[in-house]
N, C-alpha and C positions, 0 to 999 in steps of 0.2 A: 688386509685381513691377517687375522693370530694365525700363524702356524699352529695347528695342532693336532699334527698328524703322529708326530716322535715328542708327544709329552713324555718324562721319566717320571715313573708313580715316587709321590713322593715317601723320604724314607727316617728324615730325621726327625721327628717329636719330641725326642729329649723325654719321655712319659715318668720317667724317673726324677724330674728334677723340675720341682714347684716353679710357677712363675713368680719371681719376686714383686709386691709394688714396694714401691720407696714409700716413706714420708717426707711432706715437703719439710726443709728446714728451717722457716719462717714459725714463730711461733704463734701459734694460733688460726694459722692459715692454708692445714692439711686440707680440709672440707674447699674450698674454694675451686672456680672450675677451670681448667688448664692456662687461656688466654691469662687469666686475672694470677695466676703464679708465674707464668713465663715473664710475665711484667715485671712483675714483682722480684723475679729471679733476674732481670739486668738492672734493674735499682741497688740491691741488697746479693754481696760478694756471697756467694753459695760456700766458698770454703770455709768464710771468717764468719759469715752469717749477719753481716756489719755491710755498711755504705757510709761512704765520704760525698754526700751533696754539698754543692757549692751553689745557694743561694745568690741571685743576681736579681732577684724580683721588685727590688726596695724601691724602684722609681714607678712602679704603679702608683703610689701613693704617695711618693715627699720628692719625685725627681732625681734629676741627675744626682747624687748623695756623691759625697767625697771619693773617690776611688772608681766610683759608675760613669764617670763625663764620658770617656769613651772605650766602651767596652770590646769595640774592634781592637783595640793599644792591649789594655787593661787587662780584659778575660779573657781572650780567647788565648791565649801564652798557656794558661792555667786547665784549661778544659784536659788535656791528654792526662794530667792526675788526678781528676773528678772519675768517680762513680758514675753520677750523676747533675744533672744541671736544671733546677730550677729557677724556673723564668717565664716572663707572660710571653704571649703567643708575636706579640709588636720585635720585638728582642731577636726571637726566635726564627721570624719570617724577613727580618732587615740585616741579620747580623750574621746568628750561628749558620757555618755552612753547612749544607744538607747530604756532603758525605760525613759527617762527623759519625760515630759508631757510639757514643754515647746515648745513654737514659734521657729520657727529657719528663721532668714532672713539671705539669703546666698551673701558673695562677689562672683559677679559672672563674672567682672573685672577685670584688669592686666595688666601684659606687664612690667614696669619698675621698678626701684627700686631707693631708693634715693639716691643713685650715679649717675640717671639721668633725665630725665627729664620727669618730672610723669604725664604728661597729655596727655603721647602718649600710651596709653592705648588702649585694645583689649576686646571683650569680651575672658573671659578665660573658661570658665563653658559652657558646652553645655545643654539647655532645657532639655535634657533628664534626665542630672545629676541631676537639683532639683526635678524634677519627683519622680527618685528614693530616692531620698533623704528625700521626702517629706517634703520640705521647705514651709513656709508659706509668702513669699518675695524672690525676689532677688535684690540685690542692685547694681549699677554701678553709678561712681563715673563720672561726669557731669564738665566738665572745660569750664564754662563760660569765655570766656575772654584770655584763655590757648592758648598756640602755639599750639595744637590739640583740639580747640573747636569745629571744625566740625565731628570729627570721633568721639569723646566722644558722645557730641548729635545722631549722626550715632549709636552708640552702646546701646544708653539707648533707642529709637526708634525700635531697632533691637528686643532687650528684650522684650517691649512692645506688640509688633507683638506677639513674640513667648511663650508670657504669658498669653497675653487673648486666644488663642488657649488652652489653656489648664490649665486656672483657676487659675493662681500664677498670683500676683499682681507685681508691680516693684517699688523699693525706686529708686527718684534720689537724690544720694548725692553730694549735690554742692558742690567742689573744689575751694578754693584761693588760686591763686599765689601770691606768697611774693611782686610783682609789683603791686599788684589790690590796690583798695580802701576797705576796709571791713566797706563799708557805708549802708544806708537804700537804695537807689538807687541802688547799684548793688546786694544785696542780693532780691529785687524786679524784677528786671531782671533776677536772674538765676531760682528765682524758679518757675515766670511765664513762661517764655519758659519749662521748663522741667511739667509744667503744661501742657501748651498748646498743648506740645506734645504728652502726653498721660500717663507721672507719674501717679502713683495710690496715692503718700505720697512724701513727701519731707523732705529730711534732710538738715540744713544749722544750719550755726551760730546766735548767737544772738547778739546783739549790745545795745548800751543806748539807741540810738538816733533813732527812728521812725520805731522802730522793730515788733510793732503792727499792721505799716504800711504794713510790709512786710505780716504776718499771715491775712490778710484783702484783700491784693487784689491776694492774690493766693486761687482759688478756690478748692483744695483738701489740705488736713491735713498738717500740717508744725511741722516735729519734732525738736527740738533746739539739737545740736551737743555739748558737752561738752568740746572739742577742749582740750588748754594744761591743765597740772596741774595748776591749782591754790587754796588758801587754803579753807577750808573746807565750815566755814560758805560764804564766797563768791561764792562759788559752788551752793551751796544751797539755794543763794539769787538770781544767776544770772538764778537757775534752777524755781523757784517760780514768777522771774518777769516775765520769756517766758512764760511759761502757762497761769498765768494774763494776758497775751497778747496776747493770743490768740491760743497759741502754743499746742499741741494735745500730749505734753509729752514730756521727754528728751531721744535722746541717749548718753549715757555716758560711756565712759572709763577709761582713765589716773585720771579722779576726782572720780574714784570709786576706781580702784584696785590698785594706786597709793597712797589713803588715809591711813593714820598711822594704819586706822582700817574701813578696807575696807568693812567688815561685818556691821557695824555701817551705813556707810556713805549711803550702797545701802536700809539698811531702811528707812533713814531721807531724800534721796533721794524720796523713797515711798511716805513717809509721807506728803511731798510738794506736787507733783505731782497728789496724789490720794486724798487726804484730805484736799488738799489746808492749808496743814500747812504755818504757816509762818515762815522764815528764822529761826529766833532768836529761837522759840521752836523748830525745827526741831535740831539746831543746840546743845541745851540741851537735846533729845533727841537719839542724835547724840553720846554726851559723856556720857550718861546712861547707854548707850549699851557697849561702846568701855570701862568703866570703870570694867562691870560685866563680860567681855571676859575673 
């Protein structure tokens, strides 16, 4: 039983001095409701307002890929300088250990593999699984313009629903098909629909041409996709122009765990993204590291 015989009347109210609330500093994601920012606030660095995800997802659908044979070797060296780590749940439950203190955004999408035609995708992952999983995202992949852009939309929709119910946010990750334009127009088009609809973030490509247009008129976070390998300091230049432009940080794969020196690369990826390095020092920074490995 409480004591409370010798309660002290309480005395301090501070009556003078307003209670503050914050705003959240994600853009576009003041209104959202605690669980779905606390999320959102271990994906996405609260100082820099930026995340460095490290995409490992790529063998949902094409396999072990170059660099993925064994991600015990491979990724797990690299996770302590990740934000975050997106990866399907198979990955996640065989491999990453369950002290790790990292973000986990989960693929929570499927269906095909690239012997067919990859826009005809399913949700694969049931609500319950990142539950227990305790994911801080779940991502589905978004085929604007696809022979199934309406069940894609249908499925990231689906997610949406099934994640404000219960405090997990949803990435959509925009998909091109090898027929699209990968212009400023259609990268403006996929990630405002997948806005409009109820995205919490977005992943997409970056481009030269009017790609600040794209982070400007999409009203929640625009993460830049690191797509194929390409070389290092380009990586790091085309990672440094997105965020100048508006971009909320990189996800990165193939230009991370593909690089000569992959430990190296996800620093000097850091270093842009959180520090606003520029290319050329990131890039010496880059061979600093890979030189004392």
């Amino acid at each position: 039983m409480p004591d409370v015989d010798e309660i002290k009347e309480a005395k301090k109210f501070y009556s003078d001095i307003p209670q503050k609330t914050e705003g959240f500093f994600l853009k576009g994601s003041n209104s959202l409701d605690w669980g779905i920012k606390n999320r959102l606030a271990r994906i996405f660095n609260p100082e820099s307002g930026r995340t460095v995800m490290l995409a490992i997802d790529h063998g949902y659908f094409q396999g072990p890929t170059t660099g993925l044979e064994r991600i015990d070797i491979n990724i797990l060296p690299l996770v302590p300088y990740a934000d975050t780590l997106m990866l399907t749940r198979g990955i996640l439950r065989s491999i990453v250990p369950p002290t790790t203190t990292k973000s986990i955004v989960l693929r929570v999408s499927g269906g095909t593999s690239i012997l067919k035609e990859l826009s005809n995708e399913d949700i694969a992952v049931d609500i319950e699984e990142s539950i227990r999983l305790n994911v801080c995202a779940m991502a589905v992949q978004v085929f604007i313009g696809g022979e199934h852009e309406r069940e894609s939309i249908k499925n990231m929709t689906t997610m949406v629903d099934m994640g404000m119910r219960y405090g997990i946010p949803t990435l959509a990750v925009t998909a091109v098909g090898k027929d699209m334009n990968r212009d400023a127009r259609y990268f403006r088009l996929a990630a405002r629909i997948c806005a409009e609809l109820g995205a919490h973030y977005i992943k997409t490509y970056y481009i030269e041409k009017g790609f600040e247009t794209v982070t400007s008129s999409c009203p929640i976070p625009v993460v830049m996709a690191g797509g194929k390998k390409i070389p290092e300091l380009d990586a790091l230049t085309m990672a440094y122009n997105a965020v100048q432009q508006g971009a909320s940080g990189v996800d990165m794969g193939r230009n991370i765990f593909q690089s000569e020196s992959p430990i190296a690369m996800i620093q000097a990826v850091r270093a842009v993204v959180h520090d606003n390095e520029t290319p050329e020092k990131a890039f010496d920074f880059y061979n600093t590291i890979k030189n004392q490995l």
